[in-house]
C-alpha positions as CSV (number, residue, x, y, z in Angstrom):
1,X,72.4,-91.5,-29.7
2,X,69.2,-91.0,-28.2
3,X,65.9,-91.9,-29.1
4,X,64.1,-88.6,-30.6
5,X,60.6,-90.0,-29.4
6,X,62.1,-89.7,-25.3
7,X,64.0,-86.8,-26.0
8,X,62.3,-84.9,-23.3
9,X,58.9,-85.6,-21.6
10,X,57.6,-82.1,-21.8
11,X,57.4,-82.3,-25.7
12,X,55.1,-84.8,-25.6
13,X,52.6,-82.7,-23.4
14,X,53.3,-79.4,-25.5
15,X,50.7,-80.0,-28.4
16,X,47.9,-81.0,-25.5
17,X,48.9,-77.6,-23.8
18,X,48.0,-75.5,-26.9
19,X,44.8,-77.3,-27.3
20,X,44.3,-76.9,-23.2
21,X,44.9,-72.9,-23.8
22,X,42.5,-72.0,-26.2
23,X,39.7,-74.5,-24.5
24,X,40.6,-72.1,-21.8
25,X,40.4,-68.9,-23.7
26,X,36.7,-70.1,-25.7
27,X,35.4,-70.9,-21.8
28,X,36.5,-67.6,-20.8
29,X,35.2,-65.8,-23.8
30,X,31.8,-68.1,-23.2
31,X,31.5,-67.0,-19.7
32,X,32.0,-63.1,-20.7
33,X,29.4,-63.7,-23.3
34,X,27.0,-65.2,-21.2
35,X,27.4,-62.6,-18.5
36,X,27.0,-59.9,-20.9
37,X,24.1,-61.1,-22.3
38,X,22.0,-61.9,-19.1
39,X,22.9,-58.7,-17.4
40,X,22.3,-56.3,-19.8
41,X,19.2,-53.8,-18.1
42,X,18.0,-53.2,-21.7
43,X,18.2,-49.2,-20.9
44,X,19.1,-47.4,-23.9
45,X,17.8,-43.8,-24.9
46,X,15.2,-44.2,-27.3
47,X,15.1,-41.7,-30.4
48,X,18.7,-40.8,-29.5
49,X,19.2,-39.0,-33.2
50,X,16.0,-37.0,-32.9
51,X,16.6,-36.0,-29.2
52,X,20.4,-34.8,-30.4
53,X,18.9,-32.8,-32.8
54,X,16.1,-31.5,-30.8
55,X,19.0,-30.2,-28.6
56,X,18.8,-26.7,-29.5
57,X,14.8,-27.1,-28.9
58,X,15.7,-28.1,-25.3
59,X,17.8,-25.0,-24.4
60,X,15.4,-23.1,-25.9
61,X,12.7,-24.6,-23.5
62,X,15.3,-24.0,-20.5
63,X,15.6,-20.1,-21.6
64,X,12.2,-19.8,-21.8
65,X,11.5,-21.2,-18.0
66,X,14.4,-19.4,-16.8
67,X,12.8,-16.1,-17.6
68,X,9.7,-16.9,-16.4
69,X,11.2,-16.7,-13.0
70,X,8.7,-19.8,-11.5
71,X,10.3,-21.5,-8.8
72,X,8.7,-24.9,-7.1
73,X,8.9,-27.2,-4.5
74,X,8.6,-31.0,-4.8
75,X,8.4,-33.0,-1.3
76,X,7.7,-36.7,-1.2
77,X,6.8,-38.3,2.1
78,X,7.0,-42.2,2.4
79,X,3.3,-43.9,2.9
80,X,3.0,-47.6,2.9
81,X,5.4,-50.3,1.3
82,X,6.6,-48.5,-1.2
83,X,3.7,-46.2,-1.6
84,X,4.9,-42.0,-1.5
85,X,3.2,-38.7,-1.5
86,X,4.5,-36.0,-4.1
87,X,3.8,-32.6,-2.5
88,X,4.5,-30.0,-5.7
89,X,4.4,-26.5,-5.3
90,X,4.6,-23.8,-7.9
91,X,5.0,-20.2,-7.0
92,X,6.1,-17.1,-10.3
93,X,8.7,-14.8,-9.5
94,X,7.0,-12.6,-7.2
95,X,6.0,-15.6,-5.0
96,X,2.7,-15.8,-5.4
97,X,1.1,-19.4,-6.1
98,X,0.2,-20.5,-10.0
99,X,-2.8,-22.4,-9.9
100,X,-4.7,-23.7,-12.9
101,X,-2.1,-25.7,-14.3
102,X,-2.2,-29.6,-15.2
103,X,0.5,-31.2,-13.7
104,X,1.9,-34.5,-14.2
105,X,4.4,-36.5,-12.5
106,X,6.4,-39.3,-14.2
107,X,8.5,-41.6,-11.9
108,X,11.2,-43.5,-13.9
109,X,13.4,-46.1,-12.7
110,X,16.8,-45.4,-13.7
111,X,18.2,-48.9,-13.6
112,X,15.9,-50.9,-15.1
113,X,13.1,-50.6,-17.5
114,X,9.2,-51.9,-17.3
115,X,8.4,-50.0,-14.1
116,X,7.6,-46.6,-14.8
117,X,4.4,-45.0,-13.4
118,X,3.0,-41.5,-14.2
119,X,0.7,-39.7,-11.5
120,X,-1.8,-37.1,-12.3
121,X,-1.5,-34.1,-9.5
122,X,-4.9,-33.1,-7.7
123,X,-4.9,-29.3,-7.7
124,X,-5.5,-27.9,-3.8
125,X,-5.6,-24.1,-5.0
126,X,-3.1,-22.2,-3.9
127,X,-0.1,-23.6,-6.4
128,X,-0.7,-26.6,-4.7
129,X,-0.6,-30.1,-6.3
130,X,-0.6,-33.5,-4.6
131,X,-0.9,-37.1,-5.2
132,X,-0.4,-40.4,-3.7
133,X,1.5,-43.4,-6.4
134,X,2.3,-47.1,-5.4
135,X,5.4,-47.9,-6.8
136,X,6.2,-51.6,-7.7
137,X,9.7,-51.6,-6.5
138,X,11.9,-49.7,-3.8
139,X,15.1,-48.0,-4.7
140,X,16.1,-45.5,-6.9
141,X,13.8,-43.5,-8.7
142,X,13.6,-40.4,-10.9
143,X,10.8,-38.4,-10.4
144,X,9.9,-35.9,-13.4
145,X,7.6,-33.6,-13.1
146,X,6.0,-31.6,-15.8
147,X,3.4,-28.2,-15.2
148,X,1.5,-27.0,-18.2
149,X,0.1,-23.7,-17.7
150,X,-1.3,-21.7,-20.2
151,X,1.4,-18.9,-19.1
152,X,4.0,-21.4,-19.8
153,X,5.7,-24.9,-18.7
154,X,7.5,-25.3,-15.8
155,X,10.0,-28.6,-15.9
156,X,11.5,-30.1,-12.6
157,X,13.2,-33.7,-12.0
158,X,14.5,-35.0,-8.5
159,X,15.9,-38.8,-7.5
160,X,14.5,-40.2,-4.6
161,X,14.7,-44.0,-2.7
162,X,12.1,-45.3,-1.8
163,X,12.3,-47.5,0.7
């Protein structure tokens, strides 16, 4: 008969392998939990309740510029390091220019949060409003831009890079 201490080497490395396989599985699970934590952009949308039930409020809004018939034109046009020009015009449905109105740009970064910057628009007559923003980063951004007029509101957003 055989001695059932030697019966086969493996059995006495088995217990060692369990506790080897979950050390392995805790470093893993460590290593996800670290990751996830010091990745996370911290982007959320705030007031996401209200805003889901403000929907019908926002289609409304949407109706209401879609039968004004305003069209408008946004151009941006690279200055220095990461400095751009917003070009915005605004024209009503038989083309002819809006003036008058207080427009506001808000530039969002859609990737990370801390970075936004809003830009008041100079009004040059003629439905034409301009101004000149330093951003603080290059890349993506979301430019929204808002006209209030006492006719109505006029709503446009774009995504640039900025270079």
């Amino acid at each position: 008969m055989s001695d059932p201490v030697d019966s086969k080497p493996i059995d006495r490395w088995l217990p060692w392998l369990f506790v080897l396989f979950f050390l392995v599985v805790f470093a893993v699970n460590g290593v996800m939990v670290y990751v996830g934590a010091t990745t996370w952009t911290g982007l959320e949308t705030k007031q996401h309740y209200k805003k889901g039930l403000a929907y019908n409020e926002t289609l409304d809004e949407v109706a209401r510029q879609k039968a004004l018939g305003w069209t408008a034109d946004l151009s941006v046009e690279p200055k220095a390091r990461h400095a751009v020009r917003l070009d915005f015009t605004l024209l009503d449905k038989r083309e002819r220019a809006i003036g008058g109105a207080e427009v506001i740009a808000r530039l969002v970064r859609p990737t990370s949060e801390g970075h936004d910057v809003e830009l008041r628009m100079d009004d040059f007559g003629a439905g034409h409003y301009s101004g000149t923003v330093d951003l603080p980063l290059a890349g993506q951004w979301d430019v929204r831009v808002v006209a209030k007029h006492p006719s109505g509101d006029f709503r446009l957003t774009r995504r640039i890079v900025v270079r």
